[in-house]
C-alpha positions as CSV (number, residue, x, y, z in Angstrom):
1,X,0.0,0.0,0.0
2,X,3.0,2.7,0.8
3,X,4.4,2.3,-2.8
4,X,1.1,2.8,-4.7
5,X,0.9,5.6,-2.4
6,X,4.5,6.7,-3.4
7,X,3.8,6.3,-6.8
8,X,0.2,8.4,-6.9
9,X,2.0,11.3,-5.0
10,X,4.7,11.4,-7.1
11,X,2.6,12.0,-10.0
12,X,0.8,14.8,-8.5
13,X,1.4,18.6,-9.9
14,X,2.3,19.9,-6.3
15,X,5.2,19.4,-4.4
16,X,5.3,17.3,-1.7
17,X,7.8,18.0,1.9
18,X,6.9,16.0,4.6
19,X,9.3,16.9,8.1
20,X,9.4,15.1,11.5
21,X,8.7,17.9,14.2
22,X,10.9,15.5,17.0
23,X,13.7,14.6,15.0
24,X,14.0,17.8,12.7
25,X,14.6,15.2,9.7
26,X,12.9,15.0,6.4
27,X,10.9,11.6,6.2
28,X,9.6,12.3,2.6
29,X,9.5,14.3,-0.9
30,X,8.2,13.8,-4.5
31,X,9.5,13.8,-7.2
32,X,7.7,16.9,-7.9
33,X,9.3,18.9,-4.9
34,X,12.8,17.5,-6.8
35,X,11.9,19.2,-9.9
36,X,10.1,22.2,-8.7
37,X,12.3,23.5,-6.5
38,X,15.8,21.4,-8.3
39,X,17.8,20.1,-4.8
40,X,20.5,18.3,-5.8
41,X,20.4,14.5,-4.9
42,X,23.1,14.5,-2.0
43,X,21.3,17.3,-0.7
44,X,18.1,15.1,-0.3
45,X,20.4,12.4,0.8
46,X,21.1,13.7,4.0
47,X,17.6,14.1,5.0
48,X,18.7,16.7,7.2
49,X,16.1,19.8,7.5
50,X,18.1,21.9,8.2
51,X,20.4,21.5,5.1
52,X,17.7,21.2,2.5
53,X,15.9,24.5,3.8
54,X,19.0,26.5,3.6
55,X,19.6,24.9,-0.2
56,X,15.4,26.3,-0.6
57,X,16.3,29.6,0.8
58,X,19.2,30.1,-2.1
59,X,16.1,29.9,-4.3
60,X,13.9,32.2,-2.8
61,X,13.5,36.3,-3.2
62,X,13.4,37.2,0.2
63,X,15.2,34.5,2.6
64,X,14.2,35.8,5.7
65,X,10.1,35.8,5.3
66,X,10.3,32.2,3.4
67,X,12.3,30.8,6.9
68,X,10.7,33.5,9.4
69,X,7.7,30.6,10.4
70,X,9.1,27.4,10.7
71,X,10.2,27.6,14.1
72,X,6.5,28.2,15.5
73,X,5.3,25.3,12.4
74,X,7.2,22.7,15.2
75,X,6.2,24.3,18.2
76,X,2.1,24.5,17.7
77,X,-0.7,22.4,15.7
78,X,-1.8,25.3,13.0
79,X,-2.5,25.1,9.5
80,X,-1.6,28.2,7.3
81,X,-0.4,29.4,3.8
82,X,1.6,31.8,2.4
83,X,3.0,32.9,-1.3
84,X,6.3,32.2,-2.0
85,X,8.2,34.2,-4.7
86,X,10.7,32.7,-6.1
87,X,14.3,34.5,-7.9
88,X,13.2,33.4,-11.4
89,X,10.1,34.5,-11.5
90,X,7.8,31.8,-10.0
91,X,5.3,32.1,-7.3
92,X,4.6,29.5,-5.1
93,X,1.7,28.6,-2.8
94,X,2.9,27.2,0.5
95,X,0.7,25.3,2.6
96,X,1.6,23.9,5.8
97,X,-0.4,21.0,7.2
98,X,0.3,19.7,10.6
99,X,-0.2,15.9,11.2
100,X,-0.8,15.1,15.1
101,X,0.9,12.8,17.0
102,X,2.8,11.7,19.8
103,X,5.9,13.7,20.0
104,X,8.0,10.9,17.9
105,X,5.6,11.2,15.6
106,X,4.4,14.8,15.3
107,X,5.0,15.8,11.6
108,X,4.4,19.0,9.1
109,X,3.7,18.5,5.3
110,X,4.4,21.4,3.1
111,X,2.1,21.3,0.3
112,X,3.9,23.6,-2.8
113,X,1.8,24.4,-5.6
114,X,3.2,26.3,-8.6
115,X,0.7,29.4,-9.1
116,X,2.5,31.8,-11.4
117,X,0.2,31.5,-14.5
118,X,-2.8,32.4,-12.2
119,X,-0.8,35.9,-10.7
120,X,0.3,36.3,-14.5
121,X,-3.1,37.9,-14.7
122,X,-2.1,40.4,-12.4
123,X,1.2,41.2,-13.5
124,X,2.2,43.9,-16.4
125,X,4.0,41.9,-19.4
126,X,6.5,44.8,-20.1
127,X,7.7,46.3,-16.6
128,X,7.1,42.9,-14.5
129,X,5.0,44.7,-11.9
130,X,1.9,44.5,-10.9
131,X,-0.9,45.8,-13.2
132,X,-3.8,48.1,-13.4
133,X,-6.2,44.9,-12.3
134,X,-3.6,43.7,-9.5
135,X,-4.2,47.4,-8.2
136,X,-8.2,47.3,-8.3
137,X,-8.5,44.2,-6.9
138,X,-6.1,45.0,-3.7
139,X,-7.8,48.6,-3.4
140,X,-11.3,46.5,-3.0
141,X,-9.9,44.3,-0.5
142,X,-8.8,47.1,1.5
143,X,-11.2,48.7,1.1
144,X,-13.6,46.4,2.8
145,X,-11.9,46.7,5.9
146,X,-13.1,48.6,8.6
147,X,-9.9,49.2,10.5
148,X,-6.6,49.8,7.9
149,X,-4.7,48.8,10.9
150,X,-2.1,48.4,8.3
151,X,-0.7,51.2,6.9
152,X,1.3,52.4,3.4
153,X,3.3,55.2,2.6
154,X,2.1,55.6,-1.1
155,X,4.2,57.4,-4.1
156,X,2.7,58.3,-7.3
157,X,5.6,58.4,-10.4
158,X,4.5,60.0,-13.6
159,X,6.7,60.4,-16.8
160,X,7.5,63.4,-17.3
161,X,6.9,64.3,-21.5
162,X,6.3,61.0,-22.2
163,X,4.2,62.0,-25.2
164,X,7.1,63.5,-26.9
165,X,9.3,60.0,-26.1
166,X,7.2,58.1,-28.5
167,X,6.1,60.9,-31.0
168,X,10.0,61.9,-31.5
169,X,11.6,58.4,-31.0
170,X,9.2,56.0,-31.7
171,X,6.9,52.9,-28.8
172,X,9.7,51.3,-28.3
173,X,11.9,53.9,-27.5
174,X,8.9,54.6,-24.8
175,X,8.7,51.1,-23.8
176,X,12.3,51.0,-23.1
177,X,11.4,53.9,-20.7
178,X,9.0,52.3,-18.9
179,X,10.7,49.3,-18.0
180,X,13.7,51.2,-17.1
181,X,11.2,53.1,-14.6
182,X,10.1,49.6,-13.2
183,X,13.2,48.6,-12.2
184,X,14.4,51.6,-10.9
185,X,10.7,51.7,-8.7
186,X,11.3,47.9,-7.8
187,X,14.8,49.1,-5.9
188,X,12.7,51.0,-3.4
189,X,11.0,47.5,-1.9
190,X,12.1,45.7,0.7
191,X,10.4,42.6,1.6
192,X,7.2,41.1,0.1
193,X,4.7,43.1,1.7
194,X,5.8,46.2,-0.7
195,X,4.6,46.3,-4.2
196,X,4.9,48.1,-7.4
197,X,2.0,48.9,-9.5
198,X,1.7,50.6,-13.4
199,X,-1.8,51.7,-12.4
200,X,-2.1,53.5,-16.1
201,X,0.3,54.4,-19.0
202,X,3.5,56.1,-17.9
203,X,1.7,56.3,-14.2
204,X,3.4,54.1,-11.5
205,X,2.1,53.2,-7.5
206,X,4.3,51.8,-5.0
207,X,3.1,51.0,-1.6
208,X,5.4,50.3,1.2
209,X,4.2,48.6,4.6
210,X,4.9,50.9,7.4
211,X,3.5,51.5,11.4
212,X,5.5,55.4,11.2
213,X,5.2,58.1,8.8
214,X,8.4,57.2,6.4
215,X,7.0,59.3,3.7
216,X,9.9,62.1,4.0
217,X,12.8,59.8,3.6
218,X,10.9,57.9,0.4
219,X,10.2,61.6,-1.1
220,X,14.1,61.8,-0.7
221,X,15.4,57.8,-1.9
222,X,12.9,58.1,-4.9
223,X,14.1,60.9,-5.8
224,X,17.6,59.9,-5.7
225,X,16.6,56.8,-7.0
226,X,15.0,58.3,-10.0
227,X,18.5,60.5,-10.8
228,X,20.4,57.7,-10.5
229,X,18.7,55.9,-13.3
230,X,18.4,59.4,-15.3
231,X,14.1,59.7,-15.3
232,X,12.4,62.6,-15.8
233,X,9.5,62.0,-13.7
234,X,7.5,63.7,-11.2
235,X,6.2,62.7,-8.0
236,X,3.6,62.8,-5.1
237,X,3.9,60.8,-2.1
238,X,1.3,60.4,0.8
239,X,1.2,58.5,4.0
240,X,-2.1,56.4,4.6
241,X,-4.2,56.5,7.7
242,X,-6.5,54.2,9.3
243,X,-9.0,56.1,8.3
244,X,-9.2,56.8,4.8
245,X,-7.0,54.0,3.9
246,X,-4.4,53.4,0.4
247,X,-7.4,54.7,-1.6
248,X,-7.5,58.3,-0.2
249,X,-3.8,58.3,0.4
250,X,-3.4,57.6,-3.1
251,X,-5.9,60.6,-4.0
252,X,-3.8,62.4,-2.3
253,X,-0.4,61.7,-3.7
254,X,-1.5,61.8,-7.4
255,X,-2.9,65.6,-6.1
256,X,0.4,66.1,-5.1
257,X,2.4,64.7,-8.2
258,X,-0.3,66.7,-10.4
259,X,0.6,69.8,-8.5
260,X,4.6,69.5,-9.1
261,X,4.0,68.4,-12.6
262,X,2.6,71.7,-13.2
263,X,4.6,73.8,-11.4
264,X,7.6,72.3,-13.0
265,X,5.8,72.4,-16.9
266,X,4.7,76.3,-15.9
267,X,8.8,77.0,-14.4
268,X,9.6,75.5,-18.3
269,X,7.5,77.5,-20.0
270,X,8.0,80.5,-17.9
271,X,11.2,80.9,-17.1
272,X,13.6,78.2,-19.1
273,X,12.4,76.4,-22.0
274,X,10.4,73.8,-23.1
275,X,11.9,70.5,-21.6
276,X,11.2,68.9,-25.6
277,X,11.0,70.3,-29.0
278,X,10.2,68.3,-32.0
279,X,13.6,66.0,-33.0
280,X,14.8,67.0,-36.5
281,X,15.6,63.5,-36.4
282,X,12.8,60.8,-35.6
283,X,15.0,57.5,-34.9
284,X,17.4,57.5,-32.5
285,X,19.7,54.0,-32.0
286,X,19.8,52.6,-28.7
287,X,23.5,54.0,-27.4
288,X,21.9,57.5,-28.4
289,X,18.8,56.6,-26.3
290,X,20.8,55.5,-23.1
291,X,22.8,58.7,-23.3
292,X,19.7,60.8,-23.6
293,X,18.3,59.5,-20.6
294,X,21.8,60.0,-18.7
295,X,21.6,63.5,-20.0
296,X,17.7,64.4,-18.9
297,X,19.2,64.2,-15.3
298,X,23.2,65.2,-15.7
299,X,22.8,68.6,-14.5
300,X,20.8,67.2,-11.4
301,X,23.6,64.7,-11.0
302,X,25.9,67.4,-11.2
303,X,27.4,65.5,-14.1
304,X,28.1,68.4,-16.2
305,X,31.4,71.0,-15.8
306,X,32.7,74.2,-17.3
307,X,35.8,74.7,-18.6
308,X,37.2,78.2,-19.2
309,X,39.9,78.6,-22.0
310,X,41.4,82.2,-22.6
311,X,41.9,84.0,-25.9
312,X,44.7,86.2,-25.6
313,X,45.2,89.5,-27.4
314,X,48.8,90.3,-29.6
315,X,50.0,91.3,-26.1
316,X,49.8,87.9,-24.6
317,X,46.6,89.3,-22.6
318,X,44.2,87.4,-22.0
319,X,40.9,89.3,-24.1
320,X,38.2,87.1,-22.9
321,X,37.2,83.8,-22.2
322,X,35.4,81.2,-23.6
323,X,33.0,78.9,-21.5
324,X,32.9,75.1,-22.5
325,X,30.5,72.3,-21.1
326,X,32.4,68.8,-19.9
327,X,30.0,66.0,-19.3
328,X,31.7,63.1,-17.4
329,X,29.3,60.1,-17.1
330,X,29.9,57.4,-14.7
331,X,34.1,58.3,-14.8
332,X,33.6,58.4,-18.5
333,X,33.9,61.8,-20.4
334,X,31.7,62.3,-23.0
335,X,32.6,64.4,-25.9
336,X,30.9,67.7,-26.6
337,X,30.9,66.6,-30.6
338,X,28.7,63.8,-29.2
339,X,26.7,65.2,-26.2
340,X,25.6,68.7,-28.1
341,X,24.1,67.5,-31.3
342,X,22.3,65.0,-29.5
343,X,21.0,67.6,-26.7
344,X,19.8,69.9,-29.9
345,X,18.1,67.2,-31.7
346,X,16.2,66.4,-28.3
347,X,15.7,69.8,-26.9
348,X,18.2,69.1,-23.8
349,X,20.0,71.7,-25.4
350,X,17.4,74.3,-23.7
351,X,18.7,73.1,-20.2
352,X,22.2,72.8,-20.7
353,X,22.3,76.6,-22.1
354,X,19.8,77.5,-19.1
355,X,22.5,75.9,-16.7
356,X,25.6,77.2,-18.4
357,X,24.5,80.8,-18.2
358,X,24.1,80.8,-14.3
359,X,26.6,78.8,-13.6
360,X,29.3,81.1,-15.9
361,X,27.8,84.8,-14.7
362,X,28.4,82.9,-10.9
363,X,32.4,82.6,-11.9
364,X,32.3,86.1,-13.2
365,X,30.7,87.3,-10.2
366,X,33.3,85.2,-7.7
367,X,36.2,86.4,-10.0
368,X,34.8,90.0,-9.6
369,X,34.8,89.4,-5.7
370,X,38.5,88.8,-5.8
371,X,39.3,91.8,-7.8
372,X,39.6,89.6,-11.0
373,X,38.0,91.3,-14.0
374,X,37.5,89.8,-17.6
375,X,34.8,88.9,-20.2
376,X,33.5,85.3,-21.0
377,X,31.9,84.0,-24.3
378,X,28.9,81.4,-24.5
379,X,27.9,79.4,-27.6
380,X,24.7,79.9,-28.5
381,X,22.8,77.3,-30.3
382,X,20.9,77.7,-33.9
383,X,18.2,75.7,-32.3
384,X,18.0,78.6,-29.7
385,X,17.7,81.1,-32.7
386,X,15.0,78.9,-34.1
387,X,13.4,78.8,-31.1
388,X,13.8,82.5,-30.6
389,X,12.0,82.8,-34.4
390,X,9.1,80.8,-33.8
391,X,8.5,81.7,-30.2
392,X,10.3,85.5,-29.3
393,X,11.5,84.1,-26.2
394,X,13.6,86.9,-24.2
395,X,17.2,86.0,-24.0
396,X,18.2,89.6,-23.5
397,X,15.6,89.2,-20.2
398,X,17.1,86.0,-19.2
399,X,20.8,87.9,-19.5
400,X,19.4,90.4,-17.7
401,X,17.5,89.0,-14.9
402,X,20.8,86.8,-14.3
403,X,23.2,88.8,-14.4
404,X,20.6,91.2,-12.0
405,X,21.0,88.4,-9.4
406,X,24.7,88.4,-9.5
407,X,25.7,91.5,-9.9
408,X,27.6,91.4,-12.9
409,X,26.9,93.5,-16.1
410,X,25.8,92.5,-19.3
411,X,29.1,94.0,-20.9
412,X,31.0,90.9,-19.4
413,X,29.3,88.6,-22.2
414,X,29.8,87.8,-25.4
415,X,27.5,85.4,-27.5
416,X,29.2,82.5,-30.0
417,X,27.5,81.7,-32.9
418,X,28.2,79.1,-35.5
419,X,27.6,80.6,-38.9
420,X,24.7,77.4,-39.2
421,X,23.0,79.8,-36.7
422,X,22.6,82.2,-39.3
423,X,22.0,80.0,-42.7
424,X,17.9,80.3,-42.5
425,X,16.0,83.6,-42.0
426,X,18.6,85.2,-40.2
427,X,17.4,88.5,-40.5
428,X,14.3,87.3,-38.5
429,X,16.6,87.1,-35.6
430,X,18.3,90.6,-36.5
431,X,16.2,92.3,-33.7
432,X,17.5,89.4,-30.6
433,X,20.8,90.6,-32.3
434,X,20.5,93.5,-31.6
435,X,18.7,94.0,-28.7
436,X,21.9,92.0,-27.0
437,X,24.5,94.3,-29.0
438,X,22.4,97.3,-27.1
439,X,23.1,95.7,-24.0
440,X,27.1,95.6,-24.5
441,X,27.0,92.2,-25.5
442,X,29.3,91.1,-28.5
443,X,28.3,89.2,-30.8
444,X,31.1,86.1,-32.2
445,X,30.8,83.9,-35.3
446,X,32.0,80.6,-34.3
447,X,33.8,78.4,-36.4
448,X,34.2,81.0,-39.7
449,X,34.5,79.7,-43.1
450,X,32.7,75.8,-42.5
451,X,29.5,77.6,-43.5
452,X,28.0,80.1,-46.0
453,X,27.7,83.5,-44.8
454,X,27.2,86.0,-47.1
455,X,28.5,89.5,-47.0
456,X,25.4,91.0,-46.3
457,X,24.4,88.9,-43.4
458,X,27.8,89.8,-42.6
459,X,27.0,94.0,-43.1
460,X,23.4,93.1,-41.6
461,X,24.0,91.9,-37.9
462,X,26.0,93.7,-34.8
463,X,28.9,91.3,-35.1
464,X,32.3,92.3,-33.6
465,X,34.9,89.5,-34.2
466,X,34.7,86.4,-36.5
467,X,36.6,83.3,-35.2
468,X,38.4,81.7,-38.0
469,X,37.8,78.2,-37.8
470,X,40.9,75.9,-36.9
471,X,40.5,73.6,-40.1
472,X,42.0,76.6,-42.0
473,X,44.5,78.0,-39.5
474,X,45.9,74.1,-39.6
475,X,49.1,74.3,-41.6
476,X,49.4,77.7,-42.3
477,X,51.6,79.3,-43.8
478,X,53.2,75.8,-45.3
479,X,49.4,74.9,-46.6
480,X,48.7,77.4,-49.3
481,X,45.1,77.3,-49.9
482,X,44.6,77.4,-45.8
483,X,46.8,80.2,-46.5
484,X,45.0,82.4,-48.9
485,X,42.0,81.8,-47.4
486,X,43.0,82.5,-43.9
487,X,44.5,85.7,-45.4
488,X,41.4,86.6,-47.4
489,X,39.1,86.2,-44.3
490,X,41.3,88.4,-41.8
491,X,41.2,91.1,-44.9
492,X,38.0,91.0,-45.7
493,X,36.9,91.1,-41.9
494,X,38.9,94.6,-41.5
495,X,37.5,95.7,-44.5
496,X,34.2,95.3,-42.4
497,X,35.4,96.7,-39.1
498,X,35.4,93.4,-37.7
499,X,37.7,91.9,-35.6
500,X,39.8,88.2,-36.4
501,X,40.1,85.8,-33.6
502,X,42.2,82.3,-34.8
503,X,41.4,79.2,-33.4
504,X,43.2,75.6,-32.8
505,X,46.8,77.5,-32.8
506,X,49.6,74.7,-32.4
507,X,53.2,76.6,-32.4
508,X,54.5,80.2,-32.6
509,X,55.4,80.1,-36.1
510,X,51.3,80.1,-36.9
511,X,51.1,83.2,-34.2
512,X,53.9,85.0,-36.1
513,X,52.5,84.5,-39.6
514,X,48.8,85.3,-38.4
515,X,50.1,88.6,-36.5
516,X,51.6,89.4,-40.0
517,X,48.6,90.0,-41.4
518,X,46.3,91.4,-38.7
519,X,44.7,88.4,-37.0
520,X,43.8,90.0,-33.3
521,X,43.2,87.5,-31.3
522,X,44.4,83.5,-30.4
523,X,42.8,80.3,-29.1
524,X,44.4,77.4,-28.9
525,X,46.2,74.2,-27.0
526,X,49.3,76.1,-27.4
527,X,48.4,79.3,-26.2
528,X,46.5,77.6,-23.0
529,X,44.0,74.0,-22.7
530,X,40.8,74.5,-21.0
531,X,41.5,75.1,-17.4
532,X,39.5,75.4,-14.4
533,X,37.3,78.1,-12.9
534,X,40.3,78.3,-10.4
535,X,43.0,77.8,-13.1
536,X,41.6,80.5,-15.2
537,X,41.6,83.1,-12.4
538,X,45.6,82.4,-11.8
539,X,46.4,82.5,-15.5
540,X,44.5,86.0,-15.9
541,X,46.2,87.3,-12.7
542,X,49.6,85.9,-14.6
543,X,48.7,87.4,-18.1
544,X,47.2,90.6,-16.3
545,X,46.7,93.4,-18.9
């Protein structure tokens, strides 16, 4: 009679685990307890309990829960069941059965029944956490109680432009988004009783288990946690009480994520720029993807740097300086050929100009507070004169209002512009031209000769200097096309009453030959590198004019 018995339990879909409360020894197993949970055959071999349940709690998500109530299982008659979950994925349904007995005989079966397919149902196939019907169907049972003895601190995520994510790189650029999000929001639980939900779209829930109010230091982690893994997202969080329970907590918490969202999209719109404008390229490839999302959240990271590189006059004084963003990325610098096209194409370009400006009129204004005076130049995008175009935004205000707060004037700043700045409707943007020329503020061409500027653009705008691009200046006076054409542009300039700054110089003989024919001003790794905001100020103290 044991063997058929043996032999029907063995072919039985649940896992069989049958202990001896005296001896603390394993008296029997399936086959199906074998396979479901895979013990290796010298484990089972010793029959210890104690051996096998440390092998089971390798297997297990959270260790401490799945061994937490076997202890009181030998110690008292009751019958319970719990959910197991397991590291790859599975759920299991544990039921423990005691069998009475004399104290020799006393034994527990552990009944394990594989139930993943049926909490599939509640579980969202991209992000792996719970889904919109998981949520409705533990808001319900909540909700029945009387007494939420139980309480949650509950956080409401929300993408931040997630719209513009799929419109301008495509669903699966969004999707990749989202389960990015669902990891990062799974990092904030600790033991089963937490959970993640999507309860909508780009909308997220996560309800942690609490008996305090623990809602400050989530508001904090989250946020961190959300940086870290370079989301845009905003947030409400709410701690439940036993009266209203996770339904009017979560009310309350969406209120609150509502209310930042639009007090961040109205500081956007207001003050800085639209977080997104429409790509000018549609398909981004994954590496371009990652790095965008890194960028979203590099100035909150304080990822990003400026670096401050002098141009110095035929005196060896230092005329200005020019201000250039450094991204390093997890110990990794990223190259500003790389990082800038991609911000303009995305409209991250809005932020990092936004942050460059305050950060740069800051160092004027601590250079100014140790008695050092100079000028600085910022590059200024052609997506920012577009913008200007379509929109009028106020630069000269921004300038203004900035440097206001500092206490630095206008005159200290010049503008850079590439001459692709000024290849469509240029005279459109004549008046933000000039409006910044009124306010003392020079206005550069960047990079001189790559593009197609035309003499009259050239007559039309307030521009004081023209920086010959380093392509050109490369080789001269050896090259003789880079020659001619270096000459031509530093006549032709004059001829204008504009001034000639070279750029990329690599030894004195370029200096000498350049001087020869007028150039005023040099840039380059030979004159100075890029320094720091520190650096700079000792090398215009040693090049004092």
């Amino acid at each position: 009679m044991t063997q058929v018995l043996e032999l029907v339990m063995d072919e039985l879909l649940d896992g069989i685990l049958v202990i001896n409360c005296c001896s603390r020894k394993v008296t029997y197993f399936n086959n199906k307890f074998v396979s479901m949970w895979g013990i290796p055959q010298h484990i089972l071999a010793s029959s210890d309990n104690q051996t096998i349940l440390n092998q089971l709690k390798t297997k297990v998500l959270y260790p401490e829960e799945f061994l937490k109530p076997i202890q009181s299982l030998y110690e008292n008659d009751q019958n319970w069941q719990d959910e197991i979950r397991l590291k790859d994925g599975r759920t299991l349904l544990r039921k423990s059965i005691s069998i009475p007995g004399t104290n020799t005989l006393k034994s527990c079966v552990w009944i394990f029944k594989d139930i993943t397919n049926e909490k599939s149902i509640f579980i969202d196939s991209l992000t792996g956490c719970l889904n919109r019907k998981a949520w409705d169907s533990f808001g319900n049972e909540h909700g029945k109680k009387r007494n939420h003895s139980i309480q949650y601190c509950v956080a409401v995520v929300d993408l931040n432009d997630f719209k513009s994510i799929n419109d301008d790189f495509g669903h699966e650029a969004g999707d990749r988004v989202l389960k990015r999000l669902g990891v990062t929001l799974k990092r904030l639980i600790r033991n089963k009783q937490d959970k993640v939900f999507r309860t909508g779209g780009d909308e997220f829930c996560i309800l942690l288990e609490s008996t305090t109010d623990i809602s400050s230091s989530i508001v904090t982690r989250l946020s961190n946690e959300l940086i870290a893994a370079g989301i845009n997202a905003a947030t409400g969080v709410y701690m439940s009480n036993q009266e209203g329970g996770i339904i009017e907590a979560f009310r309350k918490a969406d209120k609150r994520m509502l209310s930042r969202k639009k007090t961040q999209k109205h500081l956007h719109n207001s003050l800085i720029h639209p977080s997104h404008l429409v790509s000018t390229r549609k398909t981004k490839t994954d590496e371009e993807i990652e790095m965008l999302a890194n960028l979203s959240v590099a100035i909150k990271k304080g990822e990003l740097k400026l670096a401050f590189q002098p141009i110095f006059n035929t005196s060896n004084q230092v005329s200005w300086i020019e201000v250039l963003c450094r991204w390093k990325h997890e110990e990794q610098y990223i190259p500003p050929n790389v990082f800038i096209p991609l911000s303009e194409s995305s409209g991250h370009i809005h932020r990092i100009w936004d942050w460059v400006l305050e950060e740069s009129i800051k160092t004027v204004h601590r250079w100014k507070q140790n008695s050092i005076y100079t000028c600085i130049s910022i590059n200024f995008s052609a997506v920012q004169v577009e913008y200007y175009k379509n929109t009028g935004f106020s630069y000269p205000d921004q300038i203004k209002r900035i440097c206001y707060q500092y206490n630095v004037s206008p005159k200290c700043l010049k503008i850079e512009l590439t001459e692709t700045s000024l290849l469509t409707d240029s005279i459109k943007a004549k008046d933000l031209f000039n409006e910044l020329s009124e306010m003392g503020i020079d206005i550069c061409i960047d990079d001189y000769g790559t593009g197609f500027s035309s003499l009259s653009i050239m007559q039309a705008l307030p521009i004081q200097c023209i920086k010959i691009d380093g392509s050109f200046v490369n080789g001269v006076p050896q090259n003789l096309s880079n020659t001619a054409i270096t000459k031509g542009t530093i006549s032709m300039a004059h001829e204008l009453g504009i001034e000639v700054c070279a750029e990329c110089i690599e030894n004195a003989e370029q200096i000498e030959f350049l001087e020869s024919y007028g150039c005023d001003y040099f840039q380059g790794y030979f004159k100075s590198k890029p320094l720091s905001a520190e650096e700079m100020a000792k090398c215009i103290e040693m090049h004092h004019n």
